[in-house]
C-alpha positions as YAML, in Angstrom:
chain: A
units: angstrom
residues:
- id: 1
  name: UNK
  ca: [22.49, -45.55, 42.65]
- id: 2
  name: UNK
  ca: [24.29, -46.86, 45.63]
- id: 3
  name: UNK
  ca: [27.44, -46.73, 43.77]
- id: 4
  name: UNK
  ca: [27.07, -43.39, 42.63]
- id: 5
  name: UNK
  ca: [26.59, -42.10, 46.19]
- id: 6
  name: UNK
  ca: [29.48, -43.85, 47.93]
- id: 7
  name: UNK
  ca: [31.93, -43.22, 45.15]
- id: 8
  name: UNK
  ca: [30.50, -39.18, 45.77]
- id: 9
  name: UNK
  ca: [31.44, -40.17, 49.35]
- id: 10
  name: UNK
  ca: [34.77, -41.42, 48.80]
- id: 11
  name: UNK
  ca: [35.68, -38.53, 46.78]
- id: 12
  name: UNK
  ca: [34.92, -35.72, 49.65]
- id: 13
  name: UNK
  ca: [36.49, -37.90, 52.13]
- id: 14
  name: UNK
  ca: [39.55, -38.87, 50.46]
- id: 15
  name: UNK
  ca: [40.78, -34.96, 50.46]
- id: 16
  name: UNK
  ca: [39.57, -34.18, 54.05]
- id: 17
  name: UNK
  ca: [42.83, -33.96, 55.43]
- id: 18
  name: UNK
  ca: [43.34, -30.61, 53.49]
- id: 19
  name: UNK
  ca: [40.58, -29.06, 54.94]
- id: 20
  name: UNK
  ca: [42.25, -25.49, 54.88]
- id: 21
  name: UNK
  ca: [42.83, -22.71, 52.74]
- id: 22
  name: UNK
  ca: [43.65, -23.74, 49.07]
- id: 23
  name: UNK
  ca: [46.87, -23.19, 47.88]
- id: 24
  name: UNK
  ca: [47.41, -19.87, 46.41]
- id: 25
  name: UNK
  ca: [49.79, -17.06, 45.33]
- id: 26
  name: UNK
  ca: [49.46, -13.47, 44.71]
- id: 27
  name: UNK
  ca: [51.08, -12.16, 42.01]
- id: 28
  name: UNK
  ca: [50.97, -8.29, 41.65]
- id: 29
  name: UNK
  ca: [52.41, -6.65, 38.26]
- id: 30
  name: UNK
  ca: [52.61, -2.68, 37.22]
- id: 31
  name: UNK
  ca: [53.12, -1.64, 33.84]
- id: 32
  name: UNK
  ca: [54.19, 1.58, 32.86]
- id: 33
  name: UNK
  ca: [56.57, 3.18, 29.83]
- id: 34
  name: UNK
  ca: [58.31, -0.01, 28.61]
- id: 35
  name: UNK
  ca: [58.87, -1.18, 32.26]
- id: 36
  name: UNK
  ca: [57.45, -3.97, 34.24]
- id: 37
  name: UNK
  ca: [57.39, -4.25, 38.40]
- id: 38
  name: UNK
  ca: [56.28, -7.12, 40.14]
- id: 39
  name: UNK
  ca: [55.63, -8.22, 43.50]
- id: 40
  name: UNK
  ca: [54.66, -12.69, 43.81]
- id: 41
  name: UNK
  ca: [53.75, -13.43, 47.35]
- id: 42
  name: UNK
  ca: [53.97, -17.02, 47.88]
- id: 43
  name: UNK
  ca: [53.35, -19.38, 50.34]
- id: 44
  name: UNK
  ca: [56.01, -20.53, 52.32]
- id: 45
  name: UNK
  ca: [54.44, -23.97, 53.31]
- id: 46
  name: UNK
  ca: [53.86, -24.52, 49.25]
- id: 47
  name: UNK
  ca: [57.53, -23.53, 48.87]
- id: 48
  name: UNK
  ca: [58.76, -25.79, 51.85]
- id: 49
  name: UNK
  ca: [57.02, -28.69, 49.93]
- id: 50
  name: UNK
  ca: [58.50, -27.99, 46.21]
- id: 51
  name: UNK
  ca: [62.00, -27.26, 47.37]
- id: 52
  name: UNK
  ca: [62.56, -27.14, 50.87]
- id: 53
  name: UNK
  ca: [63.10, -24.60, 53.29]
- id: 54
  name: UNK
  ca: [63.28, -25.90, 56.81]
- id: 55
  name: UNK
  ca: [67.46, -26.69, 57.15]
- id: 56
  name: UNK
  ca: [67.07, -28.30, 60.29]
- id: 57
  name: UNK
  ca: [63.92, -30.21, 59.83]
- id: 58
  name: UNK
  ca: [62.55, -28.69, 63.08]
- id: 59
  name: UNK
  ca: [59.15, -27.63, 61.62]
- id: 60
  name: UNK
  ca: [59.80, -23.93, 62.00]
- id: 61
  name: UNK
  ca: [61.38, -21.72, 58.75]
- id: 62
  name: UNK
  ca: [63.69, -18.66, 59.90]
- id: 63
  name: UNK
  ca: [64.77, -15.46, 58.28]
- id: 64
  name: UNK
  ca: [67.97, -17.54, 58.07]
- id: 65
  name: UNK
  ca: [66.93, -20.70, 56.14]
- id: 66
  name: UNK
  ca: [64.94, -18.14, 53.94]
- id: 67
  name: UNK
  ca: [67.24, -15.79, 53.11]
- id: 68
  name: UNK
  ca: [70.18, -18.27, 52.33]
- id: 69
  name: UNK
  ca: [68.16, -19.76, 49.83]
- id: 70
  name: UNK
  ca: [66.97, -16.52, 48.40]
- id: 71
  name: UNK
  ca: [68.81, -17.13, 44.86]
- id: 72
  name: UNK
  ca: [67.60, -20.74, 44.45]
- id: 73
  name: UNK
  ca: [63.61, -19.30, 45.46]
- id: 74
  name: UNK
  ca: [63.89, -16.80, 42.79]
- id: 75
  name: UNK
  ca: [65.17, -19.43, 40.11]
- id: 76
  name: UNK
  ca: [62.49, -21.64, 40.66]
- id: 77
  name: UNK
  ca: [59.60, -18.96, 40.99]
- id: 78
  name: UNK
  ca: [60.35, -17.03, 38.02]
- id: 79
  name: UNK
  ca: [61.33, -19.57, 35.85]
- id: 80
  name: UNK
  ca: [57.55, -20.57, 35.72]
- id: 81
  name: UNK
  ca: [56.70, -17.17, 35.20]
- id: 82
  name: UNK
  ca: [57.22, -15.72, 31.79]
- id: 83
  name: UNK
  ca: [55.89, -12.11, 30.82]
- id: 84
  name: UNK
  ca: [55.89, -11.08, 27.08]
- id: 85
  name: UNK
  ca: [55.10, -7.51, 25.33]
- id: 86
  name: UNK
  ca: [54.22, -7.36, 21.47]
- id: 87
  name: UNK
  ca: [55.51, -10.57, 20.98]
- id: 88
  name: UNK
  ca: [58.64, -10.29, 22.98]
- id: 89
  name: UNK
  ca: [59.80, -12.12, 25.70]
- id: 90
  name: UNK
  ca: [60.45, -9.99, 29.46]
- id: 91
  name: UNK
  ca: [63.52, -11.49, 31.10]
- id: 92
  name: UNK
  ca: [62.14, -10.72, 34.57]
- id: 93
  name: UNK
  ca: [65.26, -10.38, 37.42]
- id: 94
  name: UNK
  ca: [64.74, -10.73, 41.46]
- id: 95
  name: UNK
  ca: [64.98, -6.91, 42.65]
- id: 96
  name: UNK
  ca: [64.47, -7.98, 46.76]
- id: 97
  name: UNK
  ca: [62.88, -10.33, 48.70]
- id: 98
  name: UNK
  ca: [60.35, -9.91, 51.98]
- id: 99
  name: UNK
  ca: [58.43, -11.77, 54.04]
- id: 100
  name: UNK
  ca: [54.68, -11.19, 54.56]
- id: 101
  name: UNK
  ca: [51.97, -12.49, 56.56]
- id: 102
  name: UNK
  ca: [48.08, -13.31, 54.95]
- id: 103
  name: UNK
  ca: [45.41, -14.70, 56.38]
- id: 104
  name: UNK
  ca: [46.63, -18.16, 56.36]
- id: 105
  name: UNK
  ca: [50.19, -17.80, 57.55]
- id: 106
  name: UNK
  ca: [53.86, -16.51, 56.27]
- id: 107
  name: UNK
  ca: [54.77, -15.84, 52.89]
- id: 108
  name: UNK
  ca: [57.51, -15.50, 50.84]
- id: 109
  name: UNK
  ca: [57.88, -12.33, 48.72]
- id: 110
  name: UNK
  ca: [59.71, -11.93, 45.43]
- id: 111
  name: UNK
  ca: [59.59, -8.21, 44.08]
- id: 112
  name: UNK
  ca: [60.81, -8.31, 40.20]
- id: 113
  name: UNK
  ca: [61.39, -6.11, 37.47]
- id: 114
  name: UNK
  ca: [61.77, -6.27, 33.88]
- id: 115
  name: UNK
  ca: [62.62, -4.13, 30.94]
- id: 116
  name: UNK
  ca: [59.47, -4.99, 27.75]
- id: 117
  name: UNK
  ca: [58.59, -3.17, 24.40]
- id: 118
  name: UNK
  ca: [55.87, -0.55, 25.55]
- id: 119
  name: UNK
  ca: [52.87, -1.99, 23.89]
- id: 120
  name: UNK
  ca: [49.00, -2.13, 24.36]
- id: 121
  name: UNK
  ca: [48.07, -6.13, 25.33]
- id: 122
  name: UNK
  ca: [50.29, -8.31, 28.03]
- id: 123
  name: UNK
  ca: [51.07, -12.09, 27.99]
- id: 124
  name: UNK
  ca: [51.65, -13.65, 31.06]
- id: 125
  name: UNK
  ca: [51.86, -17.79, 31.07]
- id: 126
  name: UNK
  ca: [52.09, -19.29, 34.82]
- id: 127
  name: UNK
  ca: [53.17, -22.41, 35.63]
- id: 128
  name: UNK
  ca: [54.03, -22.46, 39.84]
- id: 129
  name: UNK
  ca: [53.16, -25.92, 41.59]
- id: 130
  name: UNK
  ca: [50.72, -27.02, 38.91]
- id: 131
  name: UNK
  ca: [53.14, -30.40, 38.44]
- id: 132
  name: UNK
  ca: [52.85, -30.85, 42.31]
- id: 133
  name: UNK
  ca: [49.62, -29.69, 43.22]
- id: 134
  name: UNK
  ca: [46.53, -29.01, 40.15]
- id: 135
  name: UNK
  ca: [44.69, -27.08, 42.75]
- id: 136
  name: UNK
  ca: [46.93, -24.50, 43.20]
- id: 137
  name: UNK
  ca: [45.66, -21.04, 41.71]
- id: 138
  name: UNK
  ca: [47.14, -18.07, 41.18]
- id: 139
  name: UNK
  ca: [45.48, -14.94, 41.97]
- id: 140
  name: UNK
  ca: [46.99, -11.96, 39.66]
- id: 141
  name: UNK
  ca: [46.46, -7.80, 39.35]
- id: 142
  name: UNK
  ca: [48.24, -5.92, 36.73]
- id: 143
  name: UNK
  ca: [48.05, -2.88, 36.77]
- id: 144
  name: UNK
  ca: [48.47, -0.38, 33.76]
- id: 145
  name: UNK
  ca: [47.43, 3.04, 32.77]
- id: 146
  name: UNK
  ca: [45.79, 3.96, 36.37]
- id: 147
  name: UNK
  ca: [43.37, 0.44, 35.75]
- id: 148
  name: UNK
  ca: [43.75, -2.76, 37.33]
- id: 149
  name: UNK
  ca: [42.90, -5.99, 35.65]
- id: 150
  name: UNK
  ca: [42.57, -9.52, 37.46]
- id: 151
  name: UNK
  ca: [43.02, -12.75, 36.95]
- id: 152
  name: UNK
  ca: [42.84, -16.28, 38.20]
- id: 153
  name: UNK
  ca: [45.40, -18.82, 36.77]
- id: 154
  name: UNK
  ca: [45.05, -22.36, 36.64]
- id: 155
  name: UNK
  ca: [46.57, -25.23, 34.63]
- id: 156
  name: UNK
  ca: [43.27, -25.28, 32.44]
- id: 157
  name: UNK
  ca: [44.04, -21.22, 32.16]
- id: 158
  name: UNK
  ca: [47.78, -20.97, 32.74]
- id: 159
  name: UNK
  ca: [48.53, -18.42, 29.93]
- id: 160
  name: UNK
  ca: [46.60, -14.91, 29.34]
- id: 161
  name: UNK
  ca: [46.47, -12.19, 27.49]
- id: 162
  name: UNK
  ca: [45.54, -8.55, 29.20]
- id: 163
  name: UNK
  ca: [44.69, -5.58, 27.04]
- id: 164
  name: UNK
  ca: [46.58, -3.00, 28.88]
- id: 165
  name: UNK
  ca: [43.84, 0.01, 26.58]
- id: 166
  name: UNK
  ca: [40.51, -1.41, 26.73]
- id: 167
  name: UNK
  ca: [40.40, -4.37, 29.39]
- id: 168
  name: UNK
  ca: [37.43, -6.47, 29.70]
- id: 169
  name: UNK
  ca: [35.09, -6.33, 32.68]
- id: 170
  name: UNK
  ca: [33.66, -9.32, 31.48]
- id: 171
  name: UNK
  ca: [36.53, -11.38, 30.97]
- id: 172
  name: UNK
  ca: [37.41, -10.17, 34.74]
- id: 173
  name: UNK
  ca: [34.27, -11.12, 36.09]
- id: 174
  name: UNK
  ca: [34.42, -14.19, 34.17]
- id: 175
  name: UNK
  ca: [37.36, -15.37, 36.04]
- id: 176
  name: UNK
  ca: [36.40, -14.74, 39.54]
- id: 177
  name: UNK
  ca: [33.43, -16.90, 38.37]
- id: 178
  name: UNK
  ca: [34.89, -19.95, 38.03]
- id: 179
  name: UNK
  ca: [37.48, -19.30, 40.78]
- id: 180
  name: UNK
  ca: [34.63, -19.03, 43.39]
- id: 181
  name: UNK
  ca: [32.88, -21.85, 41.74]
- id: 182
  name: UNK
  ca: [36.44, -24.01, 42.45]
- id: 183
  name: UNK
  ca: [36.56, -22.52, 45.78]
- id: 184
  name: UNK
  ca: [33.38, -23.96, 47.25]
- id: 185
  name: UNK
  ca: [34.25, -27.20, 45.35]
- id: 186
  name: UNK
  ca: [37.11, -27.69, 47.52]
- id: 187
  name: UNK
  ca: [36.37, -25.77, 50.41]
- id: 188
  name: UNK
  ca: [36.06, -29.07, 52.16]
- id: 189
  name: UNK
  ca: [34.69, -27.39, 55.67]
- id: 190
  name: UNK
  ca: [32.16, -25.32, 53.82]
- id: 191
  name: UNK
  ca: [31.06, -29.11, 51.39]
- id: 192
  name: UNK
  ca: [31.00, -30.44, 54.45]
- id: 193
  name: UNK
  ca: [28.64, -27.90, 56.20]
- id: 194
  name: UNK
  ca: [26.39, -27.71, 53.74]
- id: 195
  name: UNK
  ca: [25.90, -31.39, 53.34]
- id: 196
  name: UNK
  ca: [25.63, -32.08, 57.24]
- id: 197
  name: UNK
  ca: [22.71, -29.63, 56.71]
- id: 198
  name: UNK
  ca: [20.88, -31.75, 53.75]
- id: 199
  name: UNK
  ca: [21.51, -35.30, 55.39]
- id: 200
  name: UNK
  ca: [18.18, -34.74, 57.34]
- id: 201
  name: UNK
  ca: [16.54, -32.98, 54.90]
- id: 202
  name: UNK
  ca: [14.64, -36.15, 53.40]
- id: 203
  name: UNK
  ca: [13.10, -37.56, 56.73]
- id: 204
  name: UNK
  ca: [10.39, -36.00, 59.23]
- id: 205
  name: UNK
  ca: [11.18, -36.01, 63.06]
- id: 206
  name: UNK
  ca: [8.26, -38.04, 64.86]
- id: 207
  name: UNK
  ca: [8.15, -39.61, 68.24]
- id: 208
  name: UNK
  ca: [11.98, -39.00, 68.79]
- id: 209
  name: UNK
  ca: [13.00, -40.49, 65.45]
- id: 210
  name: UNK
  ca: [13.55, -39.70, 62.16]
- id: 211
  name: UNK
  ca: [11.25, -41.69, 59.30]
- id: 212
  name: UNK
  ca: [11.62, -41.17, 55.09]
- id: 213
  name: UNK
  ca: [9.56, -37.93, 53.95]
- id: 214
  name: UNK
  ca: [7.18, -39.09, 51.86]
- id: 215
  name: UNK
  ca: [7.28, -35.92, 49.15]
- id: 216
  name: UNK
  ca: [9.41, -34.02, 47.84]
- id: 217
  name: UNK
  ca: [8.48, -31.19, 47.52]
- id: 218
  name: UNK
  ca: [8.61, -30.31, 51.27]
- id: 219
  name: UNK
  ca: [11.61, -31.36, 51.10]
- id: 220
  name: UNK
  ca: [12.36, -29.54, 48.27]
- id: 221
  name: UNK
  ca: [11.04, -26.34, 49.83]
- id: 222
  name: UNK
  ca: [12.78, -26.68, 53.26]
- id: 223
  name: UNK
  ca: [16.04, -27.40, 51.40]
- id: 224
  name: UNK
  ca: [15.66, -24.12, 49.51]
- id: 225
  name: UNK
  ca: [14.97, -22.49, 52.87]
- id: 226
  name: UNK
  ca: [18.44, -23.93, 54.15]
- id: 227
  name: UNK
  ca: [20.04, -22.93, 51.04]
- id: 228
  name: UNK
  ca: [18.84, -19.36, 51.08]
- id: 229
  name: UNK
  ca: [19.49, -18.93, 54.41]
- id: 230
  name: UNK
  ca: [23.04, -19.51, 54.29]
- id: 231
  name: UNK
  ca: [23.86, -18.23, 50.81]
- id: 232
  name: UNK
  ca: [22.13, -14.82, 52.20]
- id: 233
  name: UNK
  ca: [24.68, -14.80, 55.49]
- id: 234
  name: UNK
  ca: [27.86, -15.31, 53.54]
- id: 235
  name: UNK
  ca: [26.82, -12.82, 51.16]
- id: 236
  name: UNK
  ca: [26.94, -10.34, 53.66]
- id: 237
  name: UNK
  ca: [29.81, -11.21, 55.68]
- id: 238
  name: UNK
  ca: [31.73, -11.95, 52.50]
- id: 239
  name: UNK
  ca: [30.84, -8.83, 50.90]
- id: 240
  name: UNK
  ca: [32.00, -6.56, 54.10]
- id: 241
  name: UNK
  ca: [34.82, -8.11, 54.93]
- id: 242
  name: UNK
  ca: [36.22, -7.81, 51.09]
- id: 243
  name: UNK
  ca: [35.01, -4.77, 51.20]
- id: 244
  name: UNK
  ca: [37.75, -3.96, 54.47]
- id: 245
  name: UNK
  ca: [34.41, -3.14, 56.49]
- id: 246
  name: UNK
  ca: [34.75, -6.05, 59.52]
- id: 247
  name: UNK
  ca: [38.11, -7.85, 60.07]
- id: 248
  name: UNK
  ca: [38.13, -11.19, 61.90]
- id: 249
  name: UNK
  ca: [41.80, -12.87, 63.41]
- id: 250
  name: UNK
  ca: [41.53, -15.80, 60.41]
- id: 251
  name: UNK
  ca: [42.43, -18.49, 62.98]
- id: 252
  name: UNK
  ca: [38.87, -17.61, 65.20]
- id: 253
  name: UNK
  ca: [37.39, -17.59, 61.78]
- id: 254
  name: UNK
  ca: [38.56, -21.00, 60.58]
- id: 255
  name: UNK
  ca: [38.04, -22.47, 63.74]
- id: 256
  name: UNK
  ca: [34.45, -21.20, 64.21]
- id: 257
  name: UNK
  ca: [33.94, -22.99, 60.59]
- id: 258
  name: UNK
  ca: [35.28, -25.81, 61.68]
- id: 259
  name: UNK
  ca: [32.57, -26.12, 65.26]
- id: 260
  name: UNK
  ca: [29.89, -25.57, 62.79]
- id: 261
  name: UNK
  ca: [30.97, -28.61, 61.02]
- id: 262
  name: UNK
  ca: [30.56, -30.35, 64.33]
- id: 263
  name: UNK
  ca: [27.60, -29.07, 65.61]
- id: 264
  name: UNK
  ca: [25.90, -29.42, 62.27]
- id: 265
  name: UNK
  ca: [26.86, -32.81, 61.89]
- id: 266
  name: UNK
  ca: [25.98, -34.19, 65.70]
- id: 267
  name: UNK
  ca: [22.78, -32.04, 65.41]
- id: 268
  name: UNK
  ca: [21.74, -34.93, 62.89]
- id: 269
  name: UNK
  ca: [22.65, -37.66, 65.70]
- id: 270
  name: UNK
  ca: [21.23, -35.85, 69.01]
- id: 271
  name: UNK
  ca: [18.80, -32.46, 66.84]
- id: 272
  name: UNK
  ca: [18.71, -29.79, 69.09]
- id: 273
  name: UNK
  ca: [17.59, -27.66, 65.95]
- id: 274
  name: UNK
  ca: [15.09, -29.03, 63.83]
- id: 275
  name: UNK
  ca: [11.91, -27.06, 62.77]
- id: 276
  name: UNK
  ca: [14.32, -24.18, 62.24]
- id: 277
  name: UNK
  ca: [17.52, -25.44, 60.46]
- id: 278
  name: UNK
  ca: [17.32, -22.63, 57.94]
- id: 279
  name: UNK
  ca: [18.23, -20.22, 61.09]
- id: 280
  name: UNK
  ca: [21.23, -22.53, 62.24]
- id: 281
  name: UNK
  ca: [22.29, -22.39, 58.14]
- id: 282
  name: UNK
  ca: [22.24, -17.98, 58.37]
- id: 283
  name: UNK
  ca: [23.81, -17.96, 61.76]
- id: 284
  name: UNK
  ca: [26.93, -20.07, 61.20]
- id: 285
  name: UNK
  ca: [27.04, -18.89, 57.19]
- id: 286
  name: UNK
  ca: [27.81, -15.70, 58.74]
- id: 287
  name: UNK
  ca: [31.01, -16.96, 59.85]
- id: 288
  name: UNK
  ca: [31.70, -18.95, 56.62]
- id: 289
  name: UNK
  ca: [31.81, -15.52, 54.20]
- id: 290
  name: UNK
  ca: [34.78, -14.62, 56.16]
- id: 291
  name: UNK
  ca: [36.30, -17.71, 55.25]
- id: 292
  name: UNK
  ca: [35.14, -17.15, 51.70]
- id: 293
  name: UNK
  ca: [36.73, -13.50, 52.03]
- id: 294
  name: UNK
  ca: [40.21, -14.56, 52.80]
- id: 295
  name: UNK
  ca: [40.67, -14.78, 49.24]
- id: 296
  name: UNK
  ca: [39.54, -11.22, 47.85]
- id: 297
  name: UNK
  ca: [41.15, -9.57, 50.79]
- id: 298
  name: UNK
  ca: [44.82, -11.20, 50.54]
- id: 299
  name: UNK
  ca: [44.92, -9.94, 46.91]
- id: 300
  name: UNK
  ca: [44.93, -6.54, 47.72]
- id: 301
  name: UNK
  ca: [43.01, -5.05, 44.95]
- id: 302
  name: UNK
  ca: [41.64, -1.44, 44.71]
- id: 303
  name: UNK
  ca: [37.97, -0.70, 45.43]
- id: 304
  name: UNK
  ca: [36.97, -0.62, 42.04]
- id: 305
  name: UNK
  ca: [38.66, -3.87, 40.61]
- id: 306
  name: UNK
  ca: [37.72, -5.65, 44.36]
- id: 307
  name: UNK
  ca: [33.40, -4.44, 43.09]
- id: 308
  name: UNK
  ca: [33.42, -6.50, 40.13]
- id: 309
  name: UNK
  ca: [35.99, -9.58, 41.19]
- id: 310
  name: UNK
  ca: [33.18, -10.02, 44.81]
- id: 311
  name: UNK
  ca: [30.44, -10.06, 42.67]
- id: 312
  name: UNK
  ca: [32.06, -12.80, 40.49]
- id: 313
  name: UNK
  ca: [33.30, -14.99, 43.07]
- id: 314
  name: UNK
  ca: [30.21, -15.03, 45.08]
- id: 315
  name: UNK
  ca: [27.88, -16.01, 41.65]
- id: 316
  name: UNK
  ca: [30.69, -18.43, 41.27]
- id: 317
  name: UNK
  ca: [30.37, -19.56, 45.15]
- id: 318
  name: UNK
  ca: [26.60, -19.81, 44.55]
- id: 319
  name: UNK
  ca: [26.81, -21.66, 41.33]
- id: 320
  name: UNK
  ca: [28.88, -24.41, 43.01]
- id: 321
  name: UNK
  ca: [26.87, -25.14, 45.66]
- id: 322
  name: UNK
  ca: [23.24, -25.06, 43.41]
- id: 323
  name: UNK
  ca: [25.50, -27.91, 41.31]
- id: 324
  name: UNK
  ca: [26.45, -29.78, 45.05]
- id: 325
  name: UNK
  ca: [22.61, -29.82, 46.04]
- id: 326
  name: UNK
  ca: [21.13, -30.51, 42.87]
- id: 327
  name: UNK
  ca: [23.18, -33.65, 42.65]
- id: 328
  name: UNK
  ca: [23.26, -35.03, 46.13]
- id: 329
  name: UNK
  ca: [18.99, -33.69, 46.91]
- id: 330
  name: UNK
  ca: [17.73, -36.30, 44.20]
- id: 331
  name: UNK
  ca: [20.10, -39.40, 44.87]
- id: 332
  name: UNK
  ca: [19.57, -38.57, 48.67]
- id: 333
  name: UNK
  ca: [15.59, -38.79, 48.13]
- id: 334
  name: UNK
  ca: [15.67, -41.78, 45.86]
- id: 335
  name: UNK
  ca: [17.81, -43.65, 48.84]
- id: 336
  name: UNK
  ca: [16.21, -42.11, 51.85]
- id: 337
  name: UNK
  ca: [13.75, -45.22, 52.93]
- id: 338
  name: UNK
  ca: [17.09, -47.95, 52.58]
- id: 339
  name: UNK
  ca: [18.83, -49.21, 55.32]
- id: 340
  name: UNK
  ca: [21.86, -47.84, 53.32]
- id: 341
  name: UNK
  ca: [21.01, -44.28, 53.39]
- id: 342
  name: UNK
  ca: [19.71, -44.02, 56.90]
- id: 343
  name: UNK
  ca: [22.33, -46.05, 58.87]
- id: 344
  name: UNK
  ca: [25.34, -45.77, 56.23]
- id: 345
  name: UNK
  ca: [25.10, -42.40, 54.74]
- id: 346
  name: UNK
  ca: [22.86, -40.22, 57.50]
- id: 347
  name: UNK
  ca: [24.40, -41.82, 60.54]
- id: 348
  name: UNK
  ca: [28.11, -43.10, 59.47]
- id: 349
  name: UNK
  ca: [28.37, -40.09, 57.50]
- id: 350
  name: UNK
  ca: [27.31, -37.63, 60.47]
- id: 351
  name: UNK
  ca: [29.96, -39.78, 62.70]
- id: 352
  name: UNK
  ca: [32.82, -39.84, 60.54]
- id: 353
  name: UNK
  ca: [32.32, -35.63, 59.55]
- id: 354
  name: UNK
  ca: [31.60, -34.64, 63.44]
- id: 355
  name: UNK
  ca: [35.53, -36.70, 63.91]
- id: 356
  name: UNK
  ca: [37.08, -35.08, 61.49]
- id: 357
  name: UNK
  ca: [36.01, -31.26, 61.66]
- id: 358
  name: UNK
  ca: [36.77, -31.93, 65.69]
- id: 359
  name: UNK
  ca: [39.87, -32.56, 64.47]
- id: 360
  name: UNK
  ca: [40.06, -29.53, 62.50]
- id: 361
  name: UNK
  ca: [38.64, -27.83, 65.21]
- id: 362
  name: UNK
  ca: [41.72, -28.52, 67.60]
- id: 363
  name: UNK
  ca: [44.33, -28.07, 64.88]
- id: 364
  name: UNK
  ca: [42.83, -24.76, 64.48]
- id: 365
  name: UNK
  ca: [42.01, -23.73, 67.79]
- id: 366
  name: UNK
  ca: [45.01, -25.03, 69.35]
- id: 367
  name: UNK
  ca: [47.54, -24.45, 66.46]
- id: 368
  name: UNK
  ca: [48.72, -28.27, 65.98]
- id: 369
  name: UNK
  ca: [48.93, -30.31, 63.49]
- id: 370
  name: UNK
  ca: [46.63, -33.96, 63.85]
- id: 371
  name: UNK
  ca: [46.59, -35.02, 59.88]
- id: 372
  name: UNK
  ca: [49.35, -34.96, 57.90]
...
């Protein structure tokens, strides 16, 4: 049992350092009368990685050091894009490139065109980053007909097909599903939140200390009180910003998410909040739905696709975090009257999260970078 829970430890702590938003790219693509046009917004850290961007190595990419290496950015970006129609393959050609901003910094974009057989289903097989970085998703609308479609690729999912005459909700919502289910899984801030919040779940506060609860189902119940709580606040601050309602600068955003982190995790050394815990969980869950947001809004997609992809990737946000608690609750229980859990897990684990999302917290606030 004590295995289990440090090797769950070492597994959350051993990608801490990337505590920001996963690596994604947006790839837009219009169909209409035998003609394909594209736009692939990608990010230029991710492309600075794969091929390198920065000439002189002084941390900083110009229009300059872009531009000159606009032929080599298209090569490599669309050769792990292919697009077929009715069987046939779409030789897909540069047309411009841009630069763009999202919520997590500058981005390269490729705008592409290609001539394809006018039929009724699309095949698109993407392949960017996956050999450097499994994480990476990329977040698709294709538009045909006056409907948009979306997807999420992945390597488990890197080629689809789209049925440009009937297109399935379903399938849609589907995908948004499991992207908001991989989303919370390494959302490392959010993980990290969340479990800060369930370290003290299994002891009672008496006389200025904290002692082993000795049922569960309190425990249980206040758990599902913290649970609620903050799956209720992101809800509604995800929902509205997707929805374009409230806007938040994303750097006040991540850094809030990253002080929550800190407070939640001292608040287990030194509790200021402790009856109420559920109220700290709604309050700074607020703040974490426009984190969750940053996703749905950088896409771009109409009001009617952005309905049914928001309520996908919140069930799929849920769904990952019910799978988080329901393993950590019972090992956490099972362990709460050992020396292990209470100075190892509760205490270490409370140090060594309050250092790190303080680090966070200054990279974020303060624009630096602490971790490589």
């Amino acid at each position: 049992m004590k295995r289990l829970i440090v090797m769950l430890l070492l597994l959350v702590f051993s990608a801490l350092a990337q505590a920001h938003k996963p690596s994604d790219s947006y790839l837009a693509v219009k169909v209409e009368s035998g003609r394909i046009e594209g736009q692939w917004d990608i990010a230029l850290r991710d492309l600075e990685y794969a091929i390198g961007l920065d000439a002189d190595g002084n941390g900083e990419i110009t229009w300059g050091e872009l531009s000159a290496r606009h032929t080599q950015l298209a090569a490599y970006a669309l050769a792990r894009l292919q697009v077929s129609s009715a069987d046939v393959a779409c030789t897909l050609q540069a047309t411009d490139h841009l630069v763009d901003r999202h919520s997590d910094g500058a981005y390269a974009v490729i705008l592409f065109a290609a001539d394809c057989p006018a039929a009724g289903s699309l095949k698109i097989r993407y392949g960017l980053f996956f050999e450097l970085d499994p994480t990476h998703r990329g977040l698709a609308r294709i538009e045909a007909g006056g409907v948009t479609q979306t997807a999420v690729f992945g390597p488990e999912r890197a080629e689809q097909s789209f049925n440009l005459e009937t297109p399935s909700l379903p399938e849609q919502i589907v995908a948004y599903v499991r992207e908001g289910v991989w989303h919370i899984w390494i959302g490392f801030d959010h993980v990290l939140f969340l479990l800060s919040l369930l370290l003290p779940a299994v002891f009672l506060r008496e006389a200025g200390r904290w002692v082993p609860a000795q049922r569960f189902k309190p425990v249980f119940w206040d758990v599902l009180r913290v649970v609620t709580a903050f799956t209720v606040a992101h809800s509604i601050t995800l929902s509205l910003a997707a929805l374009e309602i409230i806007a938040l600068p994303s750097r006040l955003v991540e850094s809030v998410i990253a002080a929550s982190v800190v407070f939640a995790a001292l608040n287990n050394l030194y509790p200021l909040v402790n009856e109420r815990r559920w109220l700290m969980a709604f309050v700074f869950g607020l703040i974490h739905g426009f984190g969750f947001a940053s996703v749905l809004t950088d896409l771009g997609l109409p009001r009617d696709a952005l309905v049914s992809s928001l309520f996908g990737f919140n069930v799929g946000v849920e769904l990952g975090q019910l799978t988080i608690v329901a393993v950590f609750l019972p090992l956490a229980f099972a362990l709460r009257g050992t020396r292990f859990y209470s100075r190892v897990v509760f205490a270490g684990g409370s140090v060594l999260v309050a250092i790190l999302a303080a680090i966070w917290l200054a990279e974020r606030a303060l624009d630096i970078k602490l971790l490589s």
